[in-house]
LOGU-430752 format. One record per residue (C-alpha): residue number from 0; residue in three letters; chain; x, y, z. Coordinates in Angstrom, 1 decimal, decimal comma, m for minus. Layout:
<nodes>
<node i="NUM" aa="ALA" ch="A" xx="X" yy="Y" zz="Z"/>
...
</nodes>
This chain:
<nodes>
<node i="0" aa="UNK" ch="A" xx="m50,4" yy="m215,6" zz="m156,9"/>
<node i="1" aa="UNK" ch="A" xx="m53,1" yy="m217,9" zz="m155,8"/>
<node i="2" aa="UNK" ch="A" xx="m53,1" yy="m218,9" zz="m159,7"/>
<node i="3" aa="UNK" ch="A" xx="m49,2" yy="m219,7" zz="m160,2"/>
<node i="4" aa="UNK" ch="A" xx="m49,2" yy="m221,5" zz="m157,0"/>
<node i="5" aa="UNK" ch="A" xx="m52,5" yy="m223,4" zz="m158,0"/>
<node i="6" aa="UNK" ch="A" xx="m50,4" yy="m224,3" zz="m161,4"/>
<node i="7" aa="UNK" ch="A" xx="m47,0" yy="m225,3" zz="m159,4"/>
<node i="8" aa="UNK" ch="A" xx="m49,9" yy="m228,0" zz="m157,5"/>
<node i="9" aa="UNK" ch="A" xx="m49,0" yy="m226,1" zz="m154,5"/>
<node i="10" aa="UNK" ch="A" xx="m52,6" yy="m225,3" zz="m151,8"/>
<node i="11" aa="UNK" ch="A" xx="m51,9" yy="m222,6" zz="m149,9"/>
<node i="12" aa="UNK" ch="A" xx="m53,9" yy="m224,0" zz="m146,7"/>
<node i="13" aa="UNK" ch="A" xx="m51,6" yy="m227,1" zz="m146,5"/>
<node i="14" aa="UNK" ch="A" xx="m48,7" yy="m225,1" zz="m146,8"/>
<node i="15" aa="UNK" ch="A" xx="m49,3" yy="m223,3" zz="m144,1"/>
<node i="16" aa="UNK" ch="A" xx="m50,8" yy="m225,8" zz="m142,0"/>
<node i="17" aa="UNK" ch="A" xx="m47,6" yy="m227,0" zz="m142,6"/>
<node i="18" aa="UNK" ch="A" xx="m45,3" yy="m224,4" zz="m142,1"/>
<node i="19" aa="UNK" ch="A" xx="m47,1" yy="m224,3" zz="m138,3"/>
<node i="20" aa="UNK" ch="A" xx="m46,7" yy="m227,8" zz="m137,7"/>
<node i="21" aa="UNK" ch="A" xx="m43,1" yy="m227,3" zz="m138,4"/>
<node i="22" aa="UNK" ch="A" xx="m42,4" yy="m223,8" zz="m136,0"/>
<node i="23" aa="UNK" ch="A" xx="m44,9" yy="m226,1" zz="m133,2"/>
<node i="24" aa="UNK" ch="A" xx="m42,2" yy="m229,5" zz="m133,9"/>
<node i="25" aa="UNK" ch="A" xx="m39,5" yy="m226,8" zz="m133,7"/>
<node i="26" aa="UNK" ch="A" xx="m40,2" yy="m225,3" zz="m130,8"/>
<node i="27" aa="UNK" ch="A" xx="m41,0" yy="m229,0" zz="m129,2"/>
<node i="28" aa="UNK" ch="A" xx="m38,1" yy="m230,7" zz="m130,1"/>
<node i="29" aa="UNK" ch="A" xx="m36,0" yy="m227,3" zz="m129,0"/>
<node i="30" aa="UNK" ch="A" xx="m37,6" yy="m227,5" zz="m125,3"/>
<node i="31" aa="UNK" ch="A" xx="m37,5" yy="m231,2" zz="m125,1"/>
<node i="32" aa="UNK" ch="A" xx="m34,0" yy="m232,6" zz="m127,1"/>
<node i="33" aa="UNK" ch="A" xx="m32,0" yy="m229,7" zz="m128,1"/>
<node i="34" aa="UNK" ch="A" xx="m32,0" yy="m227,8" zz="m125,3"/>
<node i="35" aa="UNK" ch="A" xx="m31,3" yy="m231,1" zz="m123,4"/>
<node i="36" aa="UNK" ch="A" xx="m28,8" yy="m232,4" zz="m125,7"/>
<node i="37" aa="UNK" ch="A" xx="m26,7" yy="m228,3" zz="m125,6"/>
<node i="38" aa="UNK" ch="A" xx="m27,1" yy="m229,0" zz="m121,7"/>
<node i="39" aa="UNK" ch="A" xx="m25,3" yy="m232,7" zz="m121,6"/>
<node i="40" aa="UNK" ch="A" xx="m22,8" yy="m231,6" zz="m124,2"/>
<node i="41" aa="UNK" ch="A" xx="m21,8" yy="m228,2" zz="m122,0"/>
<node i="42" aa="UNK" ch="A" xx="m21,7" yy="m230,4" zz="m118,7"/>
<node i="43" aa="UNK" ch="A" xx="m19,6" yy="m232,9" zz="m120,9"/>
<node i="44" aa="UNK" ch="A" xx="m17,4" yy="m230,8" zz="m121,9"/>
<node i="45" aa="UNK" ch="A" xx="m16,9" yy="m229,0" zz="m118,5"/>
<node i="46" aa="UNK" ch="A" xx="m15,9" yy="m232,2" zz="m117,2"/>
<node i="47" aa="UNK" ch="A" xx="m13,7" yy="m232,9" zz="m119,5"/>
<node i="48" aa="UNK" ch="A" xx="m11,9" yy="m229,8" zz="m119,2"/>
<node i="49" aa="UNK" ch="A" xx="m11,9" yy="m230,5" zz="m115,5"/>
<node i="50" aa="UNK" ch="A" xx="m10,4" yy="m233,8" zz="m116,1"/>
<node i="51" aa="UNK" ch="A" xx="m7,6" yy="m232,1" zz="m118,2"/>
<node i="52" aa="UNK" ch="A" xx="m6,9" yy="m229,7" zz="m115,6"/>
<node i="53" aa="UNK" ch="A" xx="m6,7" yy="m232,1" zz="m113,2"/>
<node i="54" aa="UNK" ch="A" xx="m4,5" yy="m234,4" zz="m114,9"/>
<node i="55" aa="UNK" ch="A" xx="m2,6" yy="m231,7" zz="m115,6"/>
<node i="56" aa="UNK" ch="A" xx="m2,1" yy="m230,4" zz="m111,8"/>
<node i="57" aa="UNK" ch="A" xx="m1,5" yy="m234,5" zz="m111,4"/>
<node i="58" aa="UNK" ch="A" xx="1,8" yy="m234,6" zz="m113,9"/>
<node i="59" aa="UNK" ch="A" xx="2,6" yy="m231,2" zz="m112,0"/>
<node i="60" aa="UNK" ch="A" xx="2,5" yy="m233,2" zz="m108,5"/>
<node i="61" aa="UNK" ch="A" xx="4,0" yy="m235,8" zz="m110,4"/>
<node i="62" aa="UNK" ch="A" xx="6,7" yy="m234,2" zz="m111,2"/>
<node i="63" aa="UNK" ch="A" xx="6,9" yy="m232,1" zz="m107,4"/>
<node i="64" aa="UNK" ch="A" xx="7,5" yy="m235,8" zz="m106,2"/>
<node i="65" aa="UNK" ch="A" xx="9,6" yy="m236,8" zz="m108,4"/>
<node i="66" aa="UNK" ch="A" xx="11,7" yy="m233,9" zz="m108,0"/>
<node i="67" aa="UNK" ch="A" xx="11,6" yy="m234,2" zz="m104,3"/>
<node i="68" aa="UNK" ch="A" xx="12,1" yy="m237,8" zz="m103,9"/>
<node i="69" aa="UNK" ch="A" xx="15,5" yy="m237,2" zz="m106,5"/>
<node i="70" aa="UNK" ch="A" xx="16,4" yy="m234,6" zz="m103,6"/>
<node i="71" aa="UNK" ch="A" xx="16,4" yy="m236,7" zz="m100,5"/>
<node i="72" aa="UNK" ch="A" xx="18,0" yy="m239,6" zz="m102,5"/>
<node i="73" aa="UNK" ch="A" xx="20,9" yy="m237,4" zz="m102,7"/>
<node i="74" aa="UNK" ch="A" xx="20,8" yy="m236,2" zz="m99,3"/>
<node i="75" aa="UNK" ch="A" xx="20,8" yy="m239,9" zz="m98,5"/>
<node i="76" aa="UNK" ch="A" xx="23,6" yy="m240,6" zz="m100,5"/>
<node i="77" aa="UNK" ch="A" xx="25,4" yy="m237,7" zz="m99,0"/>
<node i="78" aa="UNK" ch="A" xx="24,4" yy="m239,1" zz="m95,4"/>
<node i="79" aa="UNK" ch="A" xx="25,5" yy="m242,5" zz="m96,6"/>
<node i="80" aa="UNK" ch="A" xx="28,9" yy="m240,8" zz="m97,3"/>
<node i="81" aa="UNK" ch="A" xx="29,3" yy="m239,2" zz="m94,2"/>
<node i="82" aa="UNK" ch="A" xx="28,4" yy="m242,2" zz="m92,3"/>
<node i="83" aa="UNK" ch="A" xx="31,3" yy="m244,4" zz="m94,3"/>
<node i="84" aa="UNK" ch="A" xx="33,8" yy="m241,3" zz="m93,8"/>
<node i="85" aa="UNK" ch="A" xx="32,9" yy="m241,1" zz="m90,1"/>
<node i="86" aa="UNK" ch="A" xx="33,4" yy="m245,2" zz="m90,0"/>
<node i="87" aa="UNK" ch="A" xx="36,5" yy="m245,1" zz="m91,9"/>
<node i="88" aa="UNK" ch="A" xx="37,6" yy="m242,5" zz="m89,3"/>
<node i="89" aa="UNK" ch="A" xx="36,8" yy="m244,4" zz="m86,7"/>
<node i="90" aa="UNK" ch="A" xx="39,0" yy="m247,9" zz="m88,1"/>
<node i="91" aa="UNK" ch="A" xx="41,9" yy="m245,7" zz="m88,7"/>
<node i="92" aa="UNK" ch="A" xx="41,5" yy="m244,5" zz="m85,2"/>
<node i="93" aa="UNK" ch="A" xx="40,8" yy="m247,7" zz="m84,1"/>
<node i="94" aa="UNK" ch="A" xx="43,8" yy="m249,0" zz="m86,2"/>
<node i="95" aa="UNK" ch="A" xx="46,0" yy="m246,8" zz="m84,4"/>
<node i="96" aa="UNK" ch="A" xx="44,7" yy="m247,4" zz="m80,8"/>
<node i="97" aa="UNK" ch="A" xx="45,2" yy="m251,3" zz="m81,5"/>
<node i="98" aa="UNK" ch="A" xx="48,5" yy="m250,6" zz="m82,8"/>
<node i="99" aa="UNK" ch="A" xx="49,8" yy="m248,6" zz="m79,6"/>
<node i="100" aa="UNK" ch="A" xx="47,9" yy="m251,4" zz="m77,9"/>
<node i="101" aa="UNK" ch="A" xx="50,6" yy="m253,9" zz="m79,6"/>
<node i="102" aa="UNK" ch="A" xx="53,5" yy="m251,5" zz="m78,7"/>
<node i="103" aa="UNK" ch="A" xx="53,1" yy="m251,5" zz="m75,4"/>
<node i="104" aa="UNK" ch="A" xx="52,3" yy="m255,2" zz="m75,0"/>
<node i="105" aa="UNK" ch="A" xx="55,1" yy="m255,7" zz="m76,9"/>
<node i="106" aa="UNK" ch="A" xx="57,5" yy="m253,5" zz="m74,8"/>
<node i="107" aa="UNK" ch="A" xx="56,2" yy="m254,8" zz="m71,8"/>
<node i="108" aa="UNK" ch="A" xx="56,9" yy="m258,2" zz="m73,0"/>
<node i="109" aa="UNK" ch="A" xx="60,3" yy="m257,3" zz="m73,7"/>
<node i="110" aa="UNK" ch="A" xx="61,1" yy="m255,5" zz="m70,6"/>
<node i="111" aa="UNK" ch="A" xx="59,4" yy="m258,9" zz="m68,7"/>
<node i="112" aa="UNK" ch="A" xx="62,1" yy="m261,4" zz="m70,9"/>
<node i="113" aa="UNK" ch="A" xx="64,8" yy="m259,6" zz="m70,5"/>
<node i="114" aa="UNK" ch="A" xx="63,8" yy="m259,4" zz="m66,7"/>
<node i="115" aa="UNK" ch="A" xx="63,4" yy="m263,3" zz="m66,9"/>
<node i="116" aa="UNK" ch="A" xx="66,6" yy="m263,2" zz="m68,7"/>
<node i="117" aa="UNK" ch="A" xx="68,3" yy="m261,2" zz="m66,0"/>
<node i="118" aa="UNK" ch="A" xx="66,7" yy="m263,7" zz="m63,1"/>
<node i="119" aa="UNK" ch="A" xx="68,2" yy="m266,3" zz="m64,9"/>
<node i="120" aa="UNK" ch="A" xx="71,6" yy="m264,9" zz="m65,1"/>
<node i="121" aa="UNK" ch="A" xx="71,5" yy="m263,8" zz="m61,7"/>
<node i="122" aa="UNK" ch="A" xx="70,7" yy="m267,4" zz="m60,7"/>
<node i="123" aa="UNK" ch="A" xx="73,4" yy="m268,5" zz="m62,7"/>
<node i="124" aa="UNK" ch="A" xx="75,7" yy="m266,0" zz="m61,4"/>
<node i="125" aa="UNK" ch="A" xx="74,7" yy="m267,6" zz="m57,8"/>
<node i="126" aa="UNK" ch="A" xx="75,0" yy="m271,3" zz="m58,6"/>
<node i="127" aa="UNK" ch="A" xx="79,1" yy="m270,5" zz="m60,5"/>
<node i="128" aa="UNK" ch="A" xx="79,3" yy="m268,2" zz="m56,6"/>
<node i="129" aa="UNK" ch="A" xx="78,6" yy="m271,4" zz="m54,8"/>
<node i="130" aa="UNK" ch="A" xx="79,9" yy="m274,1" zz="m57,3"/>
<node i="131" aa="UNK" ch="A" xx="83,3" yy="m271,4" zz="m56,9"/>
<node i="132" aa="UNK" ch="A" xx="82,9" yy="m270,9" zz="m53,2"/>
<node i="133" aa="UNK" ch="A" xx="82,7" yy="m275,1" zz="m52,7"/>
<node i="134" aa="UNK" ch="A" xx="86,0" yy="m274,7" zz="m55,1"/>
<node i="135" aa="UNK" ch="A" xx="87,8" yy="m272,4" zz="m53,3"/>
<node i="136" aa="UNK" ch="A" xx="86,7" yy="m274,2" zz="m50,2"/>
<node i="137" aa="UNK" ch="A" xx="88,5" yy="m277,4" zz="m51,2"/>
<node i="138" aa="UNK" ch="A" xx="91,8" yy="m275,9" zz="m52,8"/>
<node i="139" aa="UNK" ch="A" xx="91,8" yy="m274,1" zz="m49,4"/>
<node i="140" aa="UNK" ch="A" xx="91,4" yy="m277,4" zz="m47,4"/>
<node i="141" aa="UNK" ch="A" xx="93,3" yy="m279,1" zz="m49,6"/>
<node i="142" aa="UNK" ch="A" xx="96,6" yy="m276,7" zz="m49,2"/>
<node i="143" aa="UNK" ch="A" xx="96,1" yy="m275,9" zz="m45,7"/>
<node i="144" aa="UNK" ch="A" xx="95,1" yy="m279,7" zz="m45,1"/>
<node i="145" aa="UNK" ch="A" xx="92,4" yy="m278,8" zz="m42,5"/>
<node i="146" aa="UNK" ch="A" xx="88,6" yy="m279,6" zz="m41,9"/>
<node i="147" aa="UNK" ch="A" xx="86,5" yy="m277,8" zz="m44,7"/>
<node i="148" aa="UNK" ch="A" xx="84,0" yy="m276,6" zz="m41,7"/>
<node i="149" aa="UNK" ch="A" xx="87,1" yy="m274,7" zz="m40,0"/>
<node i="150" aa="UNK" ch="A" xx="87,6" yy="m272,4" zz="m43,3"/>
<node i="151" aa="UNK" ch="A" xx="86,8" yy="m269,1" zz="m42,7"/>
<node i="152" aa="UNK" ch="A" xx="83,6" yy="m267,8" zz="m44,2"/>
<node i="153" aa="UNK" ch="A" xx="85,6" yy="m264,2" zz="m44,4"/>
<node i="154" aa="UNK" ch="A" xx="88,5" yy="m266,0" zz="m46,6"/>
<node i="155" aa="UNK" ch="A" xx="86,4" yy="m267,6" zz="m49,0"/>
<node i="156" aa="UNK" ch="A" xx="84,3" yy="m264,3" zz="m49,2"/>
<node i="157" aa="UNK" ch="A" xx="87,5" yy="m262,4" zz="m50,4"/>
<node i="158" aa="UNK" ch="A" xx="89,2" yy="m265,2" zz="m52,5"/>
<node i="159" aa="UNK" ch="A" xx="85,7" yy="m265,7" zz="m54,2"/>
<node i="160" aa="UNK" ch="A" xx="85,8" yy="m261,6" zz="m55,0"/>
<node i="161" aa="UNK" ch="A" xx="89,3" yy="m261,8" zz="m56,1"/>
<node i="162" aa="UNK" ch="A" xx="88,9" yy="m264,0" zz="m58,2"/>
<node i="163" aa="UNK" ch="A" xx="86,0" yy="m262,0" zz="m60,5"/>
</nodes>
């Protein structure tokens, strides 16, 4: 064997010198850079699985917030609703209140012009009594031919009633 390896130009010694030098840079570059690298890519890709986890539990928040905030704009919305029933409520409540209000202010107004109207007529109905009683008075002194002051109160009283 010695022989056919001798032909092929192959020493044995060398060969095996460097066959150890390759098991010692082996072992050597296993402690020092594979080991190492194995160690940085693990880590690496633990926190990259960490990230993706995370990220995920983020679009899960995400979409917690998302849903949530969805929820209490429609409970504003609702409220918002409410709020312009309850106003609207209130106007046609108001509405009617203002309205009775003009009723009454009306009526009252009414009932004061025809009480005006009434105190006018009465005043009127005073001044044609005296303007009639001055009347009488004077066809009375002027057919009895006496002094106006002599006439009777009594007599004009009664002419003044007949005559209505």
């Amino acid at each position: 064997m010695q022989q056919l390896l001798g032909q092929l130009g192959i020493d044995w010694h060398l060969l095996l010198s460097q066959g150890v030098n390759f098991l010692l840079l082996l072992v050597i570059l296993r402690l020092v850079a594979y080991k190492p690298l194995l160690k940085i890519m693990h880590d690496r890709r633990a926190r990259i699985e960490e990230g993706l986890l995370k990220a995920k539990e983020a679009d899960e928040r995400l979409h917690e917030v998302d849903k949530i905030s969805k929820e209490r704009i429609k409970e504003a919305e609702n409220a918002a609703v409410r709020v312009l029933q309850k106003v609207e409520q209130d106007a046609k409540v108001l509405e009617a209140k203002l309205l009775a209000e003009a009723r009454n202010k009306e009526e009252e107004e009414m009932r004061n012009a025809e009480a005006a109207r009434q105190a006018k007529e009465e005043e009127a109905t005073r001044k044609i009594e005296a303007e009639a009683v001055a009347l009488v008075r004077r066809a009375i002194a002027k057919t009895v031919e006496l002094k106006p002051e002599a006439i009777d109160e009594a007599l004009i009283a009664r002419a003044v009633r007949e005559v209505q």
